[in-house]
C-alpha positions as CSV (number, residue, x, y, z in Angstrom):
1,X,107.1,127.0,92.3
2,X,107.0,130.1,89.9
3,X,107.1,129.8,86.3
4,X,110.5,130.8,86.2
5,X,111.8,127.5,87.7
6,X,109.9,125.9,85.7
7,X,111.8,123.6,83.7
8,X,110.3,120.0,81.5
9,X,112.9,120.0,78.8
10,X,115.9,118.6,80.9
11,X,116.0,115.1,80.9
12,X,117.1,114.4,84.5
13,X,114.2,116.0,85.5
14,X,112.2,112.7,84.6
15,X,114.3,109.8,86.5
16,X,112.1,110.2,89.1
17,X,108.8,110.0,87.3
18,X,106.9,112.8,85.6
19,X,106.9,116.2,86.9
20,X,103.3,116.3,87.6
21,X,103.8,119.2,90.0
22,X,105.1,121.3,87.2
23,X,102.8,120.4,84.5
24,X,100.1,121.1,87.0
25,X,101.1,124.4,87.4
26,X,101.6,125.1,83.3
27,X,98.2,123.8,82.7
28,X,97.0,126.6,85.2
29,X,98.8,129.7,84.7
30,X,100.8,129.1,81.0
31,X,99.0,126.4,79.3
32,X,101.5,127.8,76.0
33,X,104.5,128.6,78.0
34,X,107.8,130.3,76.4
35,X,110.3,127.7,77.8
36,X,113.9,128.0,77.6
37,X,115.6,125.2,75.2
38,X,119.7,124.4,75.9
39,X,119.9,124.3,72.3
40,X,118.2,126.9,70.7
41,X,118.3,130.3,71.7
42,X,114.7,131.4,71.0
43,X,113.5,128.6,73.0
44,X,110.8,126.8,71.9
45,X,106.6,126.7,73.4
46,X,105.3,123.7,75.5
47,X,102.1,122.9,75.2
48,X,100.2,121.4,78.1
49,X,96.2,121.3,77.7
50,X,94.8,118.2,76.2
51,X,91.9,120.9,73.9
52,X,95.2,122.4,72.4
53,X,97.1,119.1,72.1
54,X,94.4,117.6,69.8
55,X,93.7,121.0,67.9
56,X,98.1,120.9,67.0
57,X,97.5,117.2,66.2
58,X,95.0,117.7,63.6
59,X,96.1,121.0,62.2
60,X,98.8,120.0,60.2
61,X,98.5,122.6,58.2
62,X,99.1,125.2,61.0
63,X,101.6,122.7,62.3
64,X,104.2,121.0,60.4
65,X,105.8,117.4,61.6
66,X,108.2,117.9,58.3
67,X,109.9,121.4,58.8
68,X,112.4,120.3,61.6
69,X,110.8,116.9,62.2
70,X,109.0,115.5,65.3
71,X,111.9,114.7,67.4
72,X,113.1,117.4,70.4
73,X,116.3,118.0,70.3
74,X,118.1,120.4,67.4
75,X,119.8,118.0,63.8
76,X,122.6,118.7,61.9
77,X,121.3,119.2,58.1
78,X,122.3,116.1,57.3
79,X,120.5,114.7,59.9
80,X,117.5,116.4,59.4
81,X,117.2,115.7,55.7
82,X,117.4,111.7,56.4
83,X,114.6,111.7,59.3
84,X,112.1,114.1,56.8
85,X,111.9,110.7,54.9
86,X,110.5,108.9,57.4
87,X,107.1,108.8,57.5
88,X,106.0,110.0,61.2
89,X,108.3,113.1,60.0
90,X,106.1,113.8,56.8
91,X,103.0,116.3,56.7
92,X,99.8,115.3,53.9
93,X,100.2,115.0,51.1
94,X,103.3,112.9,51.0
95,X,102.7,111.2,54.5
96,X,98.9,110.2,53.0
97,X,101.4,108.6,50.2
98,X,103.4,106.9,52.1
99,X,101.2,105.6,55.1
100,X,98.6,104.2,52.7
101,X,100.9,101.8,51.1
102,X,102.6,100.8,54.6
103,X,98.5,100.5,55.8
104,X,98.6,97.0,53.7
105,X,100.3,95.7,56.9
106,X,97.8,96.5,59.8
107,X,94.7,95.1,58.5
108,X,92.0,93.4,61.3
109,X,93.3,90.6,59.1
110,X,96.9,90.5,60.1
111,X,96.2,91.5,64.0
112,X,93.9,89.0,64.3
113,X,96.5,86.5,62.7
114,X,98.7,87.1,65.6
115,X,96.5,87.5,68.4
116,X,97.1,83.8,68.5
117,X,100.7,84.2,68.1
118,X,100.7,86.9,70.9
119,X,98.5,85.1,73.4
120,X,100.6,81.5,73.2
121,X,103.6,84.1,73.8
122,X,102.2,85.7,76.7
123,X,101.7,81.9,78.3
124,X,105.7,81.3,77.2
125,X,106.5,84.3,79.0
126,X,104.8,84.6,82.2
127,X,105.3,80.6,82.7
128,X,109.1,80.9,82.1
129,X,108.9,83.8,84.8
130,X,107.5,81.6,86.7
131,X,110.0,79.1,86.6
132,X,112.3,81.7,87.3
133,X,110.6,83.0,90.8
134,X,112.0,86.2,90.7
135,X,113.9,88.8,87.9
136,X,113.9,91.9,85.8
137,X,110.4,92.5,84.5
138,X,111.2,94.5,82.2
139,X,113.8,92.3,80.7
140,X,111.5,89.0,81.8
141,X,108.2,90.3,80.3
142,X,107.4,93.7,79.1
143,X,110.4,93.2,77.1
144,X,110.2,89.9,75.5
145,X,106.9,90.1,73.9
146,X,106.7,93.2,71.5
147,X,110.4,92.0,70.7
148,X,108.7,88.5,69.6
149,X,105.7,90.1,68.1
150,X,107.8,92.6,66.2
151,X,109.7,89.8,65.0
152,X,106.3,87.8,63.8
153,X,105.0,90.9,62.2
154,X,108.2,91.6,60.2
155,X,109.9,89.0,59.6
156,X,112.7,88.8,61.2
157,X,113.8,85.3,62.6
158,X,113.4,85.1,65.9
159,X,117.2,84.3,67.1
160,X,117.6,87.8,66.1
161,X,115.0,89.8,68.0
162,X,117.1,90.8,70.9
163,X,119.3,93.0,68.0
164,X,116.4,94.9,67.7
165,X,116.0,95.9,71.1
166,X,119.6,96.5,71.4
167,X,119.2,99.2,68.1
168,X,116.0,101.0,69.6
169,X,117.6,101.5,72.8
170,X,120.7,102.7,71.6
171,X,119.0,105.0,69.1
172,X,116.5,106.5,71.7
173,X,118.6,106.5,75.0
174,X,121.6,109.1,73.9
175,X,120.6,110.9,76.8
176,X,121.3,108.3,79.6
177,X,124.9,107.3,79.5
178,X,124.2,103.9,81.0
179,X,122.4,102.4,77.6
180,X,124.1,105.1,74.6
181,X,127.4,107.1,75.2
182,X,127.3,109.7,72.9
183,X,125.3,110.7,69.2
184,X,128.2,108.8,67.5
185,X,126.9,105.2,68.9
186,X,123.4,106.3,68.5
187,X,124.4,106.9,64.3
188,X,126.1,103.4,64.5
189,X,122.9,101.8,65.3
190,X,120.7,103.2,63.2
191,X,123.7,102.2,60.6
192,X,123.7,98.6,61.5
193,X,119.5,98.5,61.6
194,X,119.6,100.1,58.2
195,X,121.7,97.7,56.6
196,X,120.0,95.1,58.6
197,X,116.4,96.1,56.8
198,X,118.3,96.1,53.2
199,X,119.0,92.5,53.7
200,X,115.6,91.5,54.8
201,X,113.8,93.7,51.9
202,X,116.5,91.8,49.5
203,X,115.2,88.4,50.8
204,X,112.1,89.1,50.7
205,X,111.6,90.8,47.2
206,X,113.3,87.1,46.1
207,X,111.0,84.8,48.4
208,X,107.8,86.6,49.4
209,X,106.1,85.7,52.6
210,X,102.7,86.6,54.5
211,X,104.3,89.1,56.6
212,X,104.1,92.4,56.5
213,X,107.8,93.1,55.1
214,X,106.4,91.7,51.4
215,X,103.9,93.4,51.3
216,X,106.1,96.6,52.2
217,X,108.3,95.8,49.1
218,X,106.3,94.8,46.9
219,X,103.7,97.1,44.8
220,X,100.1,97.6,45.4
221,X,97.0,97.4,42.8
222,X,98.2,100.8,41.5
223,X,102.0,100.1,41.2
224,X,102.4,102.1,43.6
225,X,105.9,100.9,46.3
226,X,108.4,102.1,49.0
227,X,111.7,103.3,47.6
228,X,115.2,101.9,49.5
229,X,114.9,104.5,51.6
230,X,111.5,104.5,52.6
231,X,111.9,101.2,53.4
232,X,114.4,101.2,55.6
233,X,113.6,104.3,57.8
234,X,109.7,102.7,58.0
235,X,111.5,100.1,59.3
236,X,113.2,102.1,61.7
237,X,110.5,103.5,62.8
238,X,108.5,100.0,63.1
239,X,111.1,98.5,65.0
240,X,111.1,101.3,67.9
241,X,107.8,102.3,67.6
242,X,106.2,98.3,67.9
243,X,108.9,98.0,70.2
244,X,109.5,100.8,73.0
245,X,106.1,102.3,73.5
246,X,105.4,99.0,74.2
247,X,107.2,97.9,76.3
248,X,106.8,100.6,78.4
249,X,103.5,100.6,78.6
250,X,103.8,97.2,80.2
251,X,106.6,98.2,82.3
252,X,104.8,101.5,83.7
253,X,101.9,99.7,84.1
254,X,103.4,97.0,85.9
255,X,104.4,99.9,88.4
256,X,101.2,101.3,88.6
257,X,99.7,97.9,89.8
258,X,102.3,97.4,92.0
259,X,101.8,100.9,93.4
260,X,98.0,100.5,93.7
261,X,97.4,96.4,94.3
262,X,93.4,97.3,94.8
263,X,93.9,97.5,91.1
264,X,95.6,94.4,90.7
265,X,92.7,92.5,92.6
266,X,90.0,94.4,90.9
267,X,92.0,93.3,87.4
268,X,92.4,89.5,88.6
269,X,88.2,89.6,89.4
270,X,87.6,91.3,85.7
271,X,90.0,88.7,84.2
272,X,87.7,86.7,81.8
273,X,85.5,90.1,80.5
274,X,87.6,92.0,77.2
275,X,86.0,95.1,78.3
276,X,87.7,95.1,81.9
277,X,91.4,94.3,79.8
278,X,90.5,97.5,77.3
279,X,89.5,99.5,80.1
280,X,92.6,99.0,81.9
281,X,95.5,98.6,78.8
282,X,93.6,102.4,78.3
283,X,94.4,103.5,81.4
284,X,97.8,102.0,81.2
285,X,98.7,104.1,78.7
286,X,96.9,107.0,80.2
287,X,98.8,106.6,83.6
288,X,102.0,106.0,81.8
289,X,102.2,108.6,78.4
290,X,105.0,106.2,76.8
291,X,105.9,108.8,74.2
292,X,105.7,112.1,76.6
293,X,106.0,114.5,73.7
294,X,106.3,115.4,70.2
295,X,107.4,118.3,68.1
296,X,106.0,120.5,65.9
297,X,107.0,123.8,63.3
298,X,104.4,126.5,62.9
299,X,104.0,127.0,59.2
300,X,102.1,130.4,59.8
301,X,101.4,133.1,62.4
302,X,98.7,131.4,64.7
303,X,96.8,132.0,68.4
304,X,96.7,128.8,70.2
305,X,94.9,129.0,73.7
306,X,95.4,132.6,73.7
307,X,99.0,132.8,72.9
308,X,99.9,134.1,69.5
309,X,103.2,132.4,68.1
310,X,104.8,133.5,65.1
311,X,105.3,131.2,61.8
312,X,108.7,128.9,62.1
313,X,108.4,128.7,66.4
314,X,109.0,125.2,68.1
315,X,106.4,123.6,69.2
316,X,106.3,120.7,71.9
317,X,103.0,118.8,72.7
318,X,103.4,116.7,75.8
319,X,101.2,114.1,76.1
320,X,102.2,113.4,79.4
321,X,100.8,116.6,80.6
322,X,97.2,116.3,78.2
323,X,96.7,113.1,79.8
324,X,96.5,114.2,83.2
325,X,94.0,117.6,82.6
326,X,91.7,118.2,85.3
327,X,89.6,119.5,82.3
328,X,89.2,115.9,80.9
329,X,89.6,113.7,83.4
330,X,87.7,113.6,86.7
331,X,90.5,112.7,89.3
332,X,93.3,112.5,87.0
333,X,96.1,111.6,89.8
334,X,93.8,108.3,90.8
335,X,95.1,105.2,88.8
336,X,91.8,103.3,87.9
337,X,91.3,100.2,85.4
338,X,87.5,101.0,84.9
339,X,88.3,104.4,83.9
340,X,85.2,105.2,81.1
341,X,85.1,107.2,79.3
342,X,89.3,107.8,78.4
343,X,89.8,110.1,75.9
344,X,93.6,110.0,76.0
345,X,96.3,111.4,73.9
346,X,98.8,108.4,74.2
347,X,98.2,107.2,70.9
348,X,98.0,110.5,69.5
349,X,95.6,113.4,69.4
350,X,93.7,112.4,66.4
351,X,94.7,113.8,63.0
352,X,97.0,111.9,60.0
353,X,99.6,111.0,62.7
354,X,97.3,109.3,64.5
355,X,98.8,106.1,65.9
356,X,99.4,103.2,63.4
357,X,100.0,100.3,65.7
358,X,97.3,101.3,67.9
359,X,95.3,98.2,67.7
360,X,98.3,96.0,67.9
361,X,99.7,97.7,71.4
362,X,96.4,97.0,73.0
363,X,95.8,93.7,71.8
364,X,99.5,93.1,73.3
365,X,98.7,95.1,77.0
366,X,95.0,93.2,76.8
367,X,96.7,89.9,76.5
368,X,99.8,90.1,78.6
369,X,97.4,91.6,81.2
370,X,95.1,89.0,81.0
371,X,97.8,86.2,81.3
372,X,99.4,88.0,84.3
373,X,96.5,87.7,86.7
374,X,95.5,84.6,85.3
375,X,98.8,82.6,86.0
376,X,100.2,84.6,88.9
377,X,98.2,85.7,92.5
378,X,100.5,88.6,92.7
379,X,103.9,90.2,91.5
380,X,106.0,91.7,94.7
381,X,108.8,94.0,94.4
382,X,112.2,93.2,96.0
383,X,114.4,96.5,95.0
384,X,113.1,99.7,93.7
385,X,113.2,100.1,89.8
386,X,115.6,102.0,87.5
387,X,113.7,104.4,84.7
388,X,114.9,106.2,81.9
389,X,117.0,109.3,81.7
390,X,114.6,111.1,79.1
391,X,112.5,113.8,78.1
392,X,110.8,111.9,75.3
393,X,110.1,108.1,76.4
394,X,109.1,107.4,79.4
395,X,111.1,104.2,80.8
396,X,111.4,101.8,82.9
397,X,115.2,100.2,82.2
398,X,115.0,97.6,85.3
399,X,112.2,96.5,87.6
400,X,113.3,93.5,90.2
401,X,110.6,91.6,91.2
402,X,109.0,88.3,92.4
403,X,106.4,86.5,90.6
404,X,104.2,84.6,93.1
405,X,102.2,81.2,91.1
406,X,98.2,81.6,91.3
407,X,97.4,78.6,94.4
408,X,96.4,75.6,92.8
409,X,92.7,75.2,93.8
């Protein structure tokens, strides 16, 4: 394939999995490649190499997440000026602003509150698959438990989970036609997720709670708070983030055990050591790349990996590409739960946008991994699953599958 043909922008290009073969071959020969973009004329640069992934993610200065946002595809003004609000769209000092006060909510304090919380969840959720013999895991498991964790975290009763899940795919799927049929229904539900947030904020400003909603609207020592707006897009951006990346990190990795079962035993004899469950929920998210990519805005004329690009260029990191550099890792293509050491980009590359939930998403993959072997000898497909049209998460929509009990002894 010649750089030419070369093409990891469109999104049907990643219903079949990540175009490793391509990535490959842009690590190699263009690791800063001049790629064409369907919406912008002077096209924008993908970068591939894990070195120049980290260097973009903590060179914010060099590399604005503000100027057009961290999202791919080209906004309307009006669309842009509401998503520079939100805080993963923000560059120092005014993200520093904003993500210490929204800090308050991920202490060790409040994960370790709900590692209880996530654990008696896991047990719900595996045992109800169980009852079930066979299903969706996506919809059965992956699904289910960052929806209830979310919920816990936030405050939002637990009838109402599933709305959120409905909003996040809706606002994140516009390009496959099967979950969101066009921008308009995309707006809708970011409409109906904002409004939902107001009234939660409203209730909760009027009945405080330990979750991390009060502490979100309510000042800190310094009288410092979130405005209206700050709220609700944070909240936006809680909801999909705590609950896509996820999800989808269970889902993929899911796959990958099912693709590689030597793994699944080796995880099942690991079971009752922490390390073993870090060691793999890391290479989950390794193997998978959840978020595949993230933009960037050059603020000034800079060289990165040889390649000068001028001031105001689009810039696209993929993750999905960093996290498979035969560079960094030694056998990058071989799924392997011991995997040590994992420097991986799927929680970021470092730098102020570094992950907030980080903790929280492996506490939830340690947990539901650990439950899964415990309670089940094996999971065996019975159709081949559905992923995502998209060239930003990478997603599993439906995985049908049978959940075979652990033998009683």
């Amino acid at each position: 394939m010649s750089l030419d043909q070369i093409d990891v922008y469109d999104p049907g290009r990643y219903v079949q999995g990540l175009p490793h073969d391509e990535f490959r071959i842009l690590r190699a020969q263009a690791p800063v490649f001049h790629h064409r973009d369907p919406e912008r004329e002077a096209g924008f640069w993908a970068v591939t190499r894990h070195a120049d992934v980290v260097h973009i993610s903590r060179s914010p200065d060099q590399f604005s997440s503000n100027r057009e946002t961290c999202l791919l595809p080209e906004l309307t003004p009006e669309a842009l000026a509401e998503q520079q609000l939100m805080m993963v769209n923000q560059d120092p000092p005014e993200h520093t602003r904003l993500r210490s006060l929204v800090n308050r909510g991920f202490t060790p304090r409040m994960i370790g509150r709900l590692t209880e919380k996530i654990r008696t969840s896991c047990e719900k959720i595996v045992d109800r698959a169980i009852e079930a013999g066979e299903g969706d895991f996506v919809k059965i498991c992956a699904a289910e438990l960052p929806l209830v964790v979310i919920a816990e975290l936030i405050g939002v009763p637990h009838e109402d989970r599933h709305r959120l899940f409905n909003w996040s795919n809706r606002m994140l799927a516009s390009d496959d036609p099967e979950l969101s049929a066009d921008a308009a229904d995309q707006q809708a539900a970011a409409m109906e997720a904002y409004a939902y947030a107001n009234e939660l904020g409203a209730a909760r400003r009027g009945c405080p709670a330990d979750d991390i909603l009060t502490k979100l609207v309510t000042a800190d020592e310094n009288g410092h708070e979130l405005s209206e707006m700050e709220f609700d897009l944070f909240f936006i951006l809680l909801m999909v983030a705590g609950n896509e990346t996820t999800r989808n990190a269970i889902s993929g990795g899911m796959q990958a055990l099912l693709d590689h079962p030597e793994q699944w035993e080796k995880l099942r004899a690991g079971r009752s050591d922490p390390a073993v469950l870090t060691r793999a929920a890391d290479e989950i998210v390794r193997w998978v790349s959840p978020v595949m990519g993230f933009r960037r805005t050059t603020t000034t004329d800079v060289v990165l990996g040889g390649q000068p690009i001028a001031a105001g260029e689009k810039v696209v990191m993929y993750y999905s590409s960093a996290n498979y550099d035969e560079s960094v890792f030694a056998d990058p293509y071989r799924f392997d739960i011991g995997r040590d050491p994992n420097p991986h980009v799927g929680f970021g590359g470092g730098g102020p946008h570094f992950c907030l939930g980080k903790h929280l998403a492996m506490r939830e993959i340690e947990l539901m991994l650990e439950t899964l072997v415990t309670r089940l000898d094996r999971v065996e497909p019975i159709a081949p699953a559905r992923r995502l049209r998209s060239n930003f998460i990478n997603g599993v929509k439906e995985m049908p599958v049978r959940f075979v009990p652990e033998r009683a002894e």
